[in-house]
C-alpha positions as CSV (number, residue, x, y, z in Angstrom):
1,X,0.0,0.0,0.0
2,X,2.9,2.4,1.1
3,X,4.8,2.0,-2.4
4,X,1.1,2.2,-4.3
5,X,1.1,5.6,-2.5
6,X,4.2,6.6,-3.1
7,X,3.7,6.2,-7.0
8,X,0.3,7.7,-6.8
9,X,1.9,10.7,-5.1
10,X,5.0,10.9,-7.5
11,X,2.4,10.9,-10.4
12,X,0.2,13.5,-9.3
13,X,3.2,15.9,-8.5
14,X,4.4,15.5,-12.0
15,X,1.2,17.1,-13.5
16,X,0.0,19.4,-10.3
17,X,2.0,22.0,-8.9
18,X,1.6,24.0,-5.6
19,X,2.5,27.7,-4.3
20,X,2.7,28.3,-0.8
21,X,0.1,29.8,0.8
22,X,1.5,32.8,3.0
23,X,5.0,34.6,2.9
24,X,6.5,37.5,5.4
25,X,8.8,40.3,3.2
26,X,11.9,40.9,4.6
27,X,12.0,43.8,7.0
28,X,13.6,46.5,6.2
29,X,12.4,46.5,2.8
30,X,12.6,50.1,0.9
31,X,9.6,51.0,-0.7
32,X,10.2,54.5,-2.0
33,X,7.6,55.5,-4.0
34,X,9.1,57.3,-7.6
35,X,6.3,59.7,-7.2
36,X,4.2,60.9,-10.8
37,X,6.0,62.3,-13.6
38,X,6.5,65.7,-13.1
39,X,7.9,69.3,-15.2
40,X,10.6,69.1,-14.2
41,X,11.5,65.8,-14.9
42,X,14.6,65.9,-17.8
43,X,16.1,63.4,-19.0
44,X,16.9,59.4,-18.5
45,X,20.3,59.4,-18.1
46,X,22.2,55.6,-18.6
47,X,23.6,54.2,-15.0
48,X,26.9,52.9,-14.8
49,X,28.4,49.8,-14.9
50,X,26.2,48.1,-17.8
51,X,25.5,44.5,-16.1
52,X,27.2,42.3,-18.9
53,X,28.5,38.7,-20.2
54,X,30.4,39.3,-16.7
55,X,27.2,38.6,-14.8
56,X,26.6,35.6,-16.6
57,X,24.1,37.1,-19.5
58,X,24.1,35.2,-22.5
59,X,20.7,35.7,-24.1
60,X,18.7,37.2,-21.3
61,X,14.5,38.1,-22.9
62,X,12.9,39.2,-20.2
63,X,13.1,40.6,-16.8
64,X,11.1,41.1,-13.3
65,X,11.8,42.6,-9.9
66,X,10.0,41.0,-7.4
67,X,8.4,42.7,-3.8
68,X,12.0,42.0,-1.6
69,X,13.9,44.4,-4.5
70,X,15.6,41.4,-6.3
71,X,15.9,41.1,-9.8
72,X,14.6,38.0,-11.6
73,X,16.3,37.6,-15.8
74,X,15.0,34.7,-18.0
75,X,17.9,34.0,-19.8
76,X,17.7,31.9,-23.0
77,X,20.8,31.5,-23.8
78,X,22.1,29.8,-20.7
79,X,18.5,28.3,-19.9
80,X,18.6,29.7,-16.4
81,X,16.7,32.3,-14.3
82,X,19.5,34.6,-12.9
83,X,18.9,36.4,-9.7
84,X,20.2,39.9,-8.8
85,X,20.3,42.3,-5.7
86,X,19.8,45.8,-7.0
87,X,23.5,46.5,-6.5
88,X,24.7,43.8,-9.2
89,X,25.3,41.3,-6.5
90,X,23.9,37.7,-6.4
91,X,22.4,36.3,-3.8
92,X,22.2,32.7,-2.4
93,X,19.7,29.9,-2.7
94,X,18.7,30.1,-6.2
95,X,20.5,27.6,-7.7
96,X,17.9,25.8,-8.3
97,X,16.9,28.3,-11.3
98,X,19.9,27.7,-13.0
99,X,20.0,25.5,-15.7
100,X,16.2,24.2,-15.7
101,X,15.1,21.1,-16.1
102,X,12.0,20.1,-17.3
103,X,10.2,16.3,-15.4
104,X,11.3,14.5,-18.3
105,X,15.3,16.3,-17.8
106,X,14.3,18.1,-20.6
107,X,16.0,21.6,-20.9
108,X,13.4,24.6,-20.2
109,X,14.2,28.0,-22.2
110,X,12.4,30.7,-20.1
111,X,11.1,33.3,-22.3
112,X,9.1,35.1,-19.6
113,X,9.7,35.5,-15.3
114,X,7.2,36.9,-12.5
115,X,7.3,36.8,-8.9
116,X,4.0,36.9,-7.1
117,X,3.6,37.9,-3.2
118,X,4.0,34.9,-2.0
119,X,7.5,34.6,-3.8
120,X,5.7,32.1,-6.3
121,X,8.5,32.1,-9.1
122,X,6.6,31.5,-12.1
123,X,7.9,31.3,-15.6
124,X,6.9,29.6,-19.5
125,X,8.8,28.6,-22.4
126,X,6.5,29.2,-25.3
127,X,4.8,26.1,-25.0
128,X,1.1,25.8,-23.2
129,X,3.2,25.4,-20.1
130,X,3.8,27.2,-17.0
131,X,6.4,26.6,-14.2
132,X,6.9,27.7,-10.6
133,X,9.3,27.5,-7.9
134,X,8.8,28.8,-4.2
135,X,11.1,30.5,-2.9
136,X,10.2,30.0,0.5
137,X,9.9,26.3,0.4
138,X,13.4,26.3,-0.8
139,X,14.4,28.2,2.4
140,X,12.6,26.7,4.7
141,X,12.4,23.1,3.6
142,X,9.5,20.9,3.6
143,X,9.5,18.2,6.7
144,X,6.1,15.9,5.3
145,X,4.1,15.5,2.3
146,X,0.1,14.5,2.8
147,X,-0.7,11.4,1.1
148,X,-4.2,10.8,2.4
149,X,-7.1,12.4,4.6
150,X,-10.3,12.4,6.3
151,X,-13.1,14.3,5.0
152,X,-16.5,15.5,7.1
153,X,-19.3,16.5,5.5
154,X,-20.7,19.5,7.0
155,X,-23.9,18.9,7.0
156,X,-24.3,15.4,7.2
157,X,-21.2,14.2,9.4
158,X,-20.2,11.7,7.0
159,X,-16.7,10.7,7.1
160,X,-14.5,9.3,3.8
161,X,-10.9,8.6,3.5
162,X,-9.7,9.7,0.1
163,X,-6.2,9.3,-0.9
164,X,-4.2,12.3,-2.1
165,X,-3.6,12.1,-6.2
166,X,-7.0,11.2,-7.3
167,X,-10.0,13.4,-8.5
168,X,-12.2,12.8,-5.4
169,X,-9.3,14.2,-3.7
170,X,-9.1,17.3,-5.5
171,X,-13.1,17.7,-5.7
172,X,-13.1,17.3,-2.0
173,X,-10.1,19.9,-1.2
174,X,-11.6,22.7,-3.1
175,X,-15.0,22.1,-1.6
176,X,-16.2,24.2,1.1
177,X,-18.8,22.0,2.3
178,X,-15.9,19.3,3.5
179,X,-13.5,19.9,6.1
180,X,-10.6,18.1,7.3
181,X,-10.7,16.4,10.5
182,X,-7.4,13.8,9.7
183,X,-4.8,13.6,7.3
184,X,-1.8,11.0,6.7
185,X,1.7,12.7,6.0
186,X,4.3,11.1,4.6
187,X,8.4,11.9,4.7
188,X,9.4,10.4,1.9
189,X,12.6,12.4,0.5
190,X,11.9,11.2,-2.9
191,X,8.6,13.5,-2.9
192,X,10.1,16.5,-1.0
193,X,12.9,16.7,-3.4
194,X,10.0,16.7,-6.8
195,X,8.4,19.6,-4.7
196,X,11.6,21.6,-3.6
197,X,12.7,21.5,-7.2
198,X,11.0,23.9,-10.4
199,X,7.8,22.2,-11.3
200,X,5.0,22.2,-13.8
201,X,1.8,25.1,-12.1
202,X,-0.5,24.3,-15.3
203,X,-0.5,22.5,-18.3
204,X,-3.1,23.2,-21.2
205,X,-2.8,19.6,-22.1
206,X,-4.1,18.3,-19.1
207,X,-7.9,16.4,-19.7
208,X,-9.4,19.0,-16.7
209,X,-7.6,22.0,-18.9
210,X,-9.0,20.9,-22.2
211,X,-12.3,20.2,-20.8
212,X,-12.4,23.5,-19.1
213,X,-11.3,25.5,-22.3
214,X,-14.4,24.7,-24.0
215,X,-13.8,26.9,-27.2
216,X,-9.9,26.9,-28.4
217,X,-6.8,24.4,-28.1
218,X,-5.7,24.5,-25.2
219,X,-3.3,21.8,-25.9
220,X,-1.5,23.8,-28.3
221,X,-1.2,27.1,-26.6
222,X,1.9,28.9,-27.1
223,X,2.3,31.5,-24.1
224,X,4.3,34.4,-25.1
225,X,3.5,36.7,-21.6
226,X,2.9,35.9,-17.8
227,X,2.1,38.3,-15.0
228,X,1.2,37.7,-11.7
229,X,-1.0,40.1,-9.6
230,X,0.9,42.4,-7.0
231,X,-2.1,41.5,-4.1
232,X,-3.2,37.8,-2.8
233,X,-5.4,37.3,-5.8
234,X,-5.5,33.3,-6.1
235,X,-5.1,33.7,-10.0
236,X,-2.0,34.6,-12.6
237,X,-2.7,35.8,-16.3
238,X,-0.8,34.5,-19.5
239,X,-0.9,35.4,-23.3
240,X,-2.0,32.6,-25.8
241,X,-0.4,33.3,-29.7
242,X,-1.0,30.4,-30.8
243,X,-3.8,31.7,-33.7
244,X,-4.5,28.9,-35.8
245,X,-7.2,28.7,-38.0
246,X,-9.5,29.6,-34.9
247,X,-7.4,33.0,-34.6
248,X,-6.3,32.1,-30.9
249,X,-4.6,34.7,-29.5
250,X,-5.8,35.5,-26.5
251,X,-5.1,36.5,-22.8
252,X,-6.2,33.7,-20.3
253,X,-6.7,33.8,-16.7
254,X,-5.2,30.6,-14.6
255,X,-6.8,30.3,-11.6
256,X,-5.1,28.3,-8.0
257,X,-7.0,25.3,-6.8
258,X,-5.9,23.5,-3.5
259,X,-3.6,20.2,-3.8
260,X,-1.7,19.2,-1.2
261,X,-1.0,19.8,2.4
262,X,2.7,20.5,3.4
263,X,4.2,20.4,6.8
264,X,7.3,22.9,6.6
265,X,10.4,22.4,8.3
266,X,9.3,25.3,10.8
267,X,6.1,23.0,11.7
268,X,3.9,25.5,9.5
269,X,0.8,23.4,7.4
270,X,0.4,25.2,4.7
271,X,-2.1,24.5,1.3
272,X,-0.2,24.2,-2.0
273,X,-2.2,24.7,-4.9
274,X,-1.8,24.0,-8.6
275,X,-3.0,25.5,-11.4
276,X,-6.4,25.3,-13.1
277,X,-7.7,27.1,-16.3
278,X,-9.6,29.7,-15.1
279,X,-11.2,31.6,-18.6
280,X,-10.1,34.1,-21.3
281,X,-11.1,37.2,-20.5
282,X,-10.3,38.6,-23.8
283,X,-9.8,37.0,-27.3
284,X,-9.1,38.2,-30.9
285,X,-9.8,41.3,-33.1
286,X,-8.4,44.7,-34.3
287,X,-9.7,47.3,-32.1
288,X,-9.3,48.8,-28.9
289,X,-9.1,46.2,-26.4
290,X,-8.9,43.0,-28.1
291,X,-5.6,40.5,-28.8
292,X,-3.8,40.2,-32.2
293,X,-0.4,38.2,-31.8
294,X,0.6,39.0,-28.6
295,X,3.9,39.0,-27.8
296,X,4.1,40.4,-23.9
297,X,1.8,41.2,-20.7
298,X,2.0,43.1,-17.4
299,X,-0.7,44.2,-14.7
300,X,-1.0,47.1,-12.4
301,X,-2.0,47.1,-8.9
302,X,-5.5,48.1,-10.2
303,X,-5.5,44.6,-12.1
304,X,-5.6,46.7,-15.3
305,X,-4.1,44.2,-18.0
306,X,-1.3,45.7,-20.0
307,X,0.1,43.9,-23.7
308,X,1.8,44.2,-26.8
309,X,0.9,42.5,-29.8
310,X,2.1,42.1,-33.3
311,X,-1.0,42.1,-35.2
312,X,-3.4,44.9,-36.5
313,X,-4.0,47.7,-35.6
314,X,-2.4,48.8,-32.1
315,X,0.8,48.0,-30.7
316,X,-0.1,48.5,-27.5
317,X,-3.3,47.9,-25.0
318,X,-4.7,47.9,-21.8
319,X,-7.6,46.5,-20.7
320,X,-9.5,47.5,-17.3
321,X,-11.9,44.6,-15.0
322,X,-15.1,45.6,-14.3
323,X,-15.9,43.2,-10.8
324,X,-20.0,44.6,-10.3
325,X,-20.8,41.5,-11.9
326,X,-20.4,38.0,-11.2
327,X,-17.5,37.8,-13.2
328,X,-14.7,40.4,-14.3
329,X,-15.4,42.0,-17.9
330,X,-12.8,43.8,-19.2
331,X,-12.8,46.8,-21.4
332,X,-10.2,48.8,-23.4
333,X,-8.8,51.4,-21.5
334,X,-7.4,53.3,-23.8
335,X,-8.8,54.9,-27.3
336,X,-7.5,55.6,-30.3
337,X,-6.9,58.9,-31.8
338,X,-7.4,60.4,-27.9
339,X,-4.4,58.2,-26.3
340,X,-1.2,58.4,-27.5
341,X,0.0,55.6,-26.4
342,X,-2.1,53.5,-29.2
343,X,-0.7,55.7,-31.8
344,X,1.0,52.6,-34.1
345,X,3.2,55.5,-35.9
346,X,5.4,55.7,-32.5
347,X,6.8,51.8,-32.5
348,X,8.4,49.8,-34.9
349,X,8.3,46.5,-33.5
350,X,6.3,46.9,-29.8
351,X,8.0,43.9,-28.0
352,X,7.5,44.1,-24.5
353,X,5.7,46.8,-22.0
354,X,6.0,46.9,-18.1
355,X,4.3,49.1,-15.8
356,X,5.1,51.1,-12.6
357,X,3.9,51.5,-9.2
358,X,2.2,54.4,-10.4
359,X,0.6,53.0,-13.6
360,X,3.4,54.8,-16.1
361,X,4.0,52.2,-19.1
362,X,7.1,51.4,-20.6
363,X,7.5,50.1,-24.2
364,X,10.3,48.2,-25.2
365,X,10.8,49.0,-29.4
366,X,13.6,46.2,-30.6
367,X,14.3,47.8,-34.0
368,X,14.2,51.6,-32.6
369,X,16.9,50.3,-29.8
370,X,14.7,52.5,-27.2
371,X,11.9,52.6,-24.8
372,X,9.0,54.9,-25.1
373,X,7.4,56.1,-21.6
374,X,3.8,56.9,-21.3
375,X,1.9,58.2,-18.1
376,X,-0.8,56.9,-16.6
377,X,-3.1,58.3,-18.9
378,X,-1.6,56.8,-21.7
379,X,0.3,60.7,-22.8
380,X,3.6,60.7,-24.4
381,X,6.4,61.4,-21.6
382,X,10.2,61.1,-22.9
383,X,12.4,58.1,-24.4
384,X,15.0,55.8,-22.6
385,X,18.0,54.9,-24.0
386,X,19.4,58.0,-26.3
387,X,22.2,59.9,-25.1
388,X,22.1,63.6,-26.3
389,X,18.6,62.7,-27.3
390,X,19.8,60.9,-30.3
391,X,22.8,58.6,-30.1
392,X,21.2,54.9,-29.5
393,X,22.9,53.2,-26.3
394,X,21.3,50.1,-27.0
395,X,21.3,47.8,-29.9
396,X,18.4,45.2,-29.5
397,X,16.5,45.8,-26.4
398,X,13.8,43.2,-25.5
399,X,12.2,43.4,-22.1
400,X,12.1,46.2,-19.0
401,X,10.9,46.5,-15.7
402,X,11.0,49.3,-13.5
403,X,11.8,48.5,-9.6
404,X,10.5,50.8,-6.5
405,X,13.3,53.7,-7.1
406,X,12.2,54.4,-10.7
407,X,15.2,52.7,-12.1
408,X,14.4,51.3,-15.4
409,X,16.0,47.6,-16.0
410,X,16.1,47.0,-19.9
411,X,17.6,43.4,-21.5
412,X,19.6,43.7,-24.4
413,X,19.4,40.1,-25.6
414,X,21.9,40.7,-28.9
415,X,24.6,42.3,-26.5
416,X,24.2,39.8,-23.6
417,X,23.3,43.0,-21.1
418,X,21.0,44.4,-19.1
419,X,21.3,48.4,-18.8
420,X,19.7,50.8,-16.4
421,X,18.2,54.2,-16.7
422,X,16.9,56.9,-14.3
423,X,15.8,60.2,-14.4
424,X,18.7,62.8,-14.0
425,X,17.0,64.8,-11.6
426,X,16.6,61.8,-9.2
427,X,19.4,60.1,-9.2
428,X,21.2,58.8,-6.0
429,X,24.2,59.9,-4.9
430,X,25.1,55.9,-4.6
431,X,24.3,55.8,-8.6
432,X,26.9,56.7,-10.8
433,X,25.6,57.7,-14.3
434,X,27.3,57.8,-17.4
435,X,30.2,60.4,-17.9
């Protein structure tokens, strides 16, 4: 029974994945606020040293900071996720991003990174695929594993023992009207190690996946964006270009269902949850608002949706929830011809957009080497990466992010980099900029 367990176990961890369910920030943490763009903002001015090959960049494609300050690149090239304190330092305990491996020891390319507030490390490779890694499972360790429990009915009293793995399981563990009154843990190294180690969140190949995602292939999704909400929204969003003869590009919602029960090393039980499709709360078309080839995604702490696409006619969106119903609805929110930021004559090739604590957008253009920043209200602001206002400092930027001091992080996959930008009226003494 033990070893039928044990295999049960090691199969449902190979298609289920978990996130912890609470996390405490460091103290400490600095959480200057870069404050709304102002006149007398002038120019961004490049910070030196460029972070290059001699930080370990080979290809890196995108880039996120997550809530502690520390900076999270997907790097192709290498097939690793390499971590960074904001000085250009890297910290310990996150070797288990380098060189990823897939369950089958396949190789995983990241093309996309986000941290969620629970230090959730998600990332994708293209594929209908989505991987995480906890942070603070790493750090802590997990002591025992549940294999089984005891489920009450509410209302009724009634007792069942269901073992952990199976669909009764999961039907019962997401159910409000069961509770827990006994569970079964198991110690087995063999399934600790699966869990301490980068895992598949969600598949779209899954049966419960393709049964859920009634109207497209969910199977052959190719996810091209991922961002996770800055609150303790149960939920992450992804973009879908795989379009097809069904025109599926799309944004989808993933939502977290409860799997497992984990006993960490500092006697904490704590859910871990995996990830279910949820819907797609916006799908293809050529206006305001809807998804033509998309090639990258970022939210705001309103949950407004942000993306870039490659197909007709707008380069860039954003798309606002409306929660008064029973489900969110989301709308463009911002026009043509009245936002500049959905002007297409601006970009060239729109790759990548992040946003900023206070809801500024920046847009990473790969063949005009720069990034174009837009206000909160979608108006025209300056351009990163010119020096004199012309000379290009950047030959093929991919990505940006923008951490809590409103220094702007920008990969530069074609010269193995990452460079750094901040406004020359607020820069730190502890800063140097360019000479």
């Amino acid at each position: 029974m033990k070893n039928f367990l044990r295999a049960s176990i090691t199969i449902f961890l190979m298609v289920t994945f978990s996130c912890v369910d609470r996390f405490t920030l460091p103290k400490g943490f600095e959480t200057e606020n870069s404050g709304e763009f102002l006149a007398g903002d002038t120019t961004y001015l490049e910070i030196k040293p460029v972070w290059d090959q001699s930080y370990g960049f080979s290809k890196p494609i995108e880039i996120s900071i997550a809530q502690d300050g520390r900076i999270f690149v997907a790097d192709i090239g290498n097939q690793s996720i390499l971590v960074f304190n904001q000085d250009g330092s890297q910290p310990s305990g996150f070797n288990f991003l380098i060189n990823l491996k897939d369950e089958n020891e396949n190789s995983i390319s990241p093309i996309d990174v986000d941290i969620d507030k629970k230090m959730n490390i998600f990332f994708i490779d293209g594929s209908q695929r989505v991987f995480v890694w906890n942070q603070y499972w790493a750090e802590v360790g997990i002591n025992k594993i549940s294999v089984s429990a005891t489920f009450r009915h509410t209302s009724t009293g009634v007792d069942t023992i269901v073992n952990a793995g199976t669909d009764i399981w999961l039907s019962l563990i997401n159910d409000n009207n069961w509770s827990i009154v006994d569970r079964d843990m198991t110690n087995d190294q063999v399934l600790i190690d699966s869990l301490i180690r980068p895992h598949i969140f969600y598949d779209g190949r899954y049966e419960l996946n393709t049964y859920l995602d009634t109207y497209y292939q969910s199977d052959s999704s190719q996810f091209t964006g991922l961002t996770a909400p800055a609150g303790n929204e149960n939920m992450i969003f992804v973009s879908d270009s795989y379009g097809g003869q069904n025109n599926q590009y799309r944004i989808i919602q993933i939502n977290f269902e409860r799997s497992l029960i984990l006993e960490l090393n500092s006697g904490e039980l704590v859910w871990a949850y995996t990830g279910r499709f949820g819907s797609t709360i916006k799908g293809y078309g050529t206006g305001a608002g809807t998804v033509n080839q998309p090639l990258s995604l970022d939210i705001d702490y309103q949950g407004n949706l942000y993306y870039t696409q490659a197909g007709n006619y707008f380069p860039a969106h954003m798309i606002s929830p409306n929660l008064t119903g029973d489900f969110a609805v989301y709308t463009s929110g911002f026009q043509p011809d009245v936002d500049q930021i959905m002007d297409p004559s601006i970009f060239l090739n729109a790759v990548d957009i992040a946003v900023d604590n206070n809801r500024n957008s920046y847009i990473v253009d790969r063949i005009n080497a720069d990034v174009t920043i837009f206000d909160s209200y979608g108006s025209f602001f300056k351009k990163a990466g010119l020096k004199d206002s012309v000379v290009k400092i950047m030959n093929e930027p991919v990505a940006a992010a923008v951490d809590q001091r409103g220094i702007l992080y920008v990969c530069d996959i074609s010269q193995s980099a990452i460079y750094r930008f901040k406004l020359s009226n607020t820069l730190n003494e502890d800063l140097e900029q360019e000479d």
